[in-house]
N, C-alpha and C positions, 0 to 999 in steps of 0.2 A: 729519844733525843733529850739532854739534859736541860737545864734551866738554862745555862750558858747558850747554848746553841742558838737556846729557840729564842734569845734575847736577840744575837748577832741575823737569826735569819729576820726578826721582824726590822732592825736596822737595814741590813739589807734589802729590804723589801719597799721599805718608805724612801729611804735613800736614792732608789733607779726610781721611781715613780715621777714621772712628768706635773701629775696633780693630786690631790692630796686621794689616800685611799679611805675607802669608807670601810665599816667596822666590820662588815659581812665581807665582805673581800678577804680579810686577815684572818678571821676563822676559816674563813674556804681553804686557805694558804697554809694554814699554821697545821702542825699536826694535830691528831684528835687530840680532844684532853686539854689542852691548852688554856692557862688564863690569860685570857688575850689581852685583857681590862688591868691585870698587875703587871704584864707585862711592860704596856705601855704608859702607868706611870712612872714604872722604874728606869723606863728610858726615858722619860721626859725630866725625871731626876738627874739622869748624868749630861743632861745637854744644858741643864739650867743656864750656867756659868760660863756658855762657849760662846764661838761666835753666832752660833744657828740653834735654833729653839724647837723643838718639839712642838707642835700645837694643833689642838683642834681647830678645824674650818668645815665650818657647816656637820655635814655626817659624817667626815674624813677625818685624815690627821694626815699630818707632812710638817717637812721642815724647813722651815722660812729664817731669814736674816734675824738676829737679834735687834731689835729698838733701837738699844743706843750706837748702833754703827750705820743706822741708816744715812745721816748726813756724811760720812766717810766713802759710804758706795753710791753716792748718786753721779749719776753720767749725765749731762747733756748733751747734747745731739742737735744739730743745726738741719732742720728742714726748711729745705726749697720749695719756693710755693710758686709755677710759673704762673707767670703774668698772661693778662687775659688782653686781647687784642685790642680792645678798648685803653687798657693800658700804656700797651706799648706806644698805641698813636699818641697818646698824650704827652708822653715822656719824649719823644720824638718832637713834635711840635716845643715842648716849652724847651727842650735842647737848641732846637734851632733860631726861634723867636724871642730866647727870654730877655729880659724881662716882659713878662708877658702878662693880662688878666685872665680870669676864668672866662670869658664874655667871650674874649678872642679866641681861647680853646674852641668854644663851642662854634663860633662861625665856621671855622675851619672845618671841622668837625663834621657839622650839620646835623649834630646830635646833642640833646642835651648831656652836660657831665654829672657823672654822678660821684655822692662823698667818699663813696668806697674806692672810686678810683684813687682819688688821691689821699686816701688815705694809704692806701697799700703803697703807691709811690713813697709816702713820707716813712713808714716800716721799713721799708727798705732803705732809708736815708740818699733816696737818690733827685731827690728836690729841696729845696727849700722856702718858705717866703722872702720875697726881694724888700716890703717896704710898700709902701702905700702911692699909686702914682696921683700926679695932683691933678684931676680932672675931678667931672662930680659926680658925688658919691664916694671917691676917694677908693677906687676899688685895689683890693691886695694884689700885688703881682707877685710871679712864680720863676723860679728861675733854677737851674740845676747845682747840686753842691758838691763839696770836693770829693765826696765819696763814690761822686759819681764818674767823675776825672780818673780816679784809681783807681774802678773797677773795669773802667774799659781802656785803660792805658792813653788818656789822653791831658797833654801838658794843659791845655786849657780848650775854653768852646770853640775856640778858634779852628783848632786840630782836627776838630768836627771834618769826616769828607764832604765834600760837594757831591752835587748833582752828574758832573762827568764821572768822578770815581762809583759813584753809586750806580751808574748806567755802565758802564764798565764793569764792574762786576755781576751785574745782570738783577740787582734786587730790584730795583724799579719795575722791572718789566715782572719779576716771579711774583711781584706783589702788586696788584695792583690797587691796594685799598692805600695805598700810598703816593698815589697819581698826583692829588692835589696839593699834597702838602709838596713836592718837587715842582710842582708849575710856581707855589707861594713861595719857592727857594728862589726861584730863575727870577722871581721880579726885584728889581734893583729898588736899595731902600733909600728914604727919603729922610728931608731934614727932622722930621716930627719925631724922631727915636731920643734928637735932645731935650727937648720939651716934656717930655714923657719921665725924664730920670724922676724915680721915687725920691720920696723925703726920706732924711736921714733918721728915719724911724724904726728898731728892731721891732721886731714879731715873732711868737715862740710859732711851732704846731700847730696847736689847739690854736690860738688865738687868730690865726690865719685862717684856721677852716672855719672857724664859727663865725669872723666878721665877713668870709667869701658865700657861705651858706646860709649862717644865721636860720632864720625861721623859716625859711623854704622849702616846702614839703616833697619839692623830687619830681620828675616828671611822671611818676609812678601813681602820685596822688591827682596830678595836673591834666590827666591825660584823656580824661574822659570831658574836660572843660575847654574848646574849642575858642578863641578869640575871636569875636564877629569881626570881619572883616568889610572894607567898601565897596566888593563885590557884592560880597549877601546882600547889604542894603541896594544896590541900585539893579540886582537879579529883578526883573518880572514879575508879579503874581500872578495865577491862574487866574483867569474870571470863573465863577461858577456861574453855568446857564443851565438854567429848569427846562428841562425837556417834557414835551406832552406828553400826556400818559394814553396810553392805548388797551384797551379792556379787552382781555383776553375772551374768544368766544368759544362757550360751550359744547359741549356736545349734545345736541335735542332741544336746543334754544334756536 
């Protein structure tokens, strides 16, 4: 086989390879004789200038994109991350209730919230902060944004189904980790939703989570710190009573 040849079969050979090949491979490969080592800078000579380079990796060699076309072929790709049950309740509740605080998530709830919840809500651009309501402590309320409207085809919260359409279609009953929040739908709402309007104060993201969370270490941290309550103190204590002692008798005494 000529110089030519054994040039074209070691292109051919790095060419189909999946990962790069190592240098005992190509001797295996190549005829006897072979300068495997000129051969393959002479091809990494004629690829210099192309779009794909010749190169060593690791104990291999193959051939990879040229450098400066990498900003030319990059792809991005949109992954879906599904949402975790924990989630969904949330987005569901401030759907329904918002303007709403974190405080009143978590009643509903019966669990505390945690920051990843809402944060992933906010990556997803399917909530927003509402504004600060004027009660104390001033706490941030949450309420859905328009992206959220588009994604599920609806002209505003309004368009939101009720409770018959939701029991009509049978989700209530297939779910039942959503029982309470439909009992918190069927109750009719009261004047105090006026009184509650936030100030007309913008809040980015960040600045919403951090004054809802702030330094609060999670109930992760919390968890093992139990709140004495008015039971424990008015619980009983045991009396301790000394019992006589009785002297065991021997054997040959």
């Amino acid at each position: 086989m000529d110089h030519f040849q054994q040039l074209r079969l070691l292109e051919g050979m790095l060419f189909a390879a999946a990962a790069p090949v190592p240098v005992k491979t190509i001797v295996s490969r190549m005829p006897e004789g072979t300068d495997v080592k000129a051969l393959l800078e002479e091809l990494q000579g004629i690829y210099a200038n192309r779009g794909v380079h010749l190169c060593r990796i690791g104990k291999g060699w193959g051939f990879r994109t040229a450098p400066d076309l990498a900003p030319h072929l990059r792809v991005e790709n949109t992954v879906s991350r599904r949402m975790s049950r924990a989630a969904i309740e949330t987005l569901a509740i401030i759907a329904y209730h918002q303007p709403i605080t974190r405080a009143e998530i978590e009643e509903m709830r019966g669990v505390a919230l945690s920051r990843g919840t809402l944060d992933l809500l906010l990556e997803a651009g399917w909530i927003r902060p509402r504004g600060r309501r004027r009660t104390a402590g001033r706490p941030v309320t949450w309420g859905t944004s328009e992206n959220f409207l588009d994604h599920f085809g609806l002209e505003s919260a309004d368009a939101l189904p009720g409770v018959d359409e939701l029991k009509a279609a049978g989700l209530l009953d297939r779910k039942p980790g959503f029982g309470p929040l439909s009992e918190i739908r069927e109750q009719p709402t009261t004047e105090e939703s006026d009184e509650e309007t936030p100030e007309e104060e913008e809040l980015s993201a960040e600045e919403a989570v951090e004054a809802d969370f702030g330094d609060d270490p999670g109930p992760e941290e919390t968890a093992d710190e139990a709140p004495e309550s008015e039971d424990d103190e008015e619980r009983p204590t045991a009396e301790v009573v000394d019992l006589p002692q009785f002297a065991r008798s021997r054997g040959g005494e």
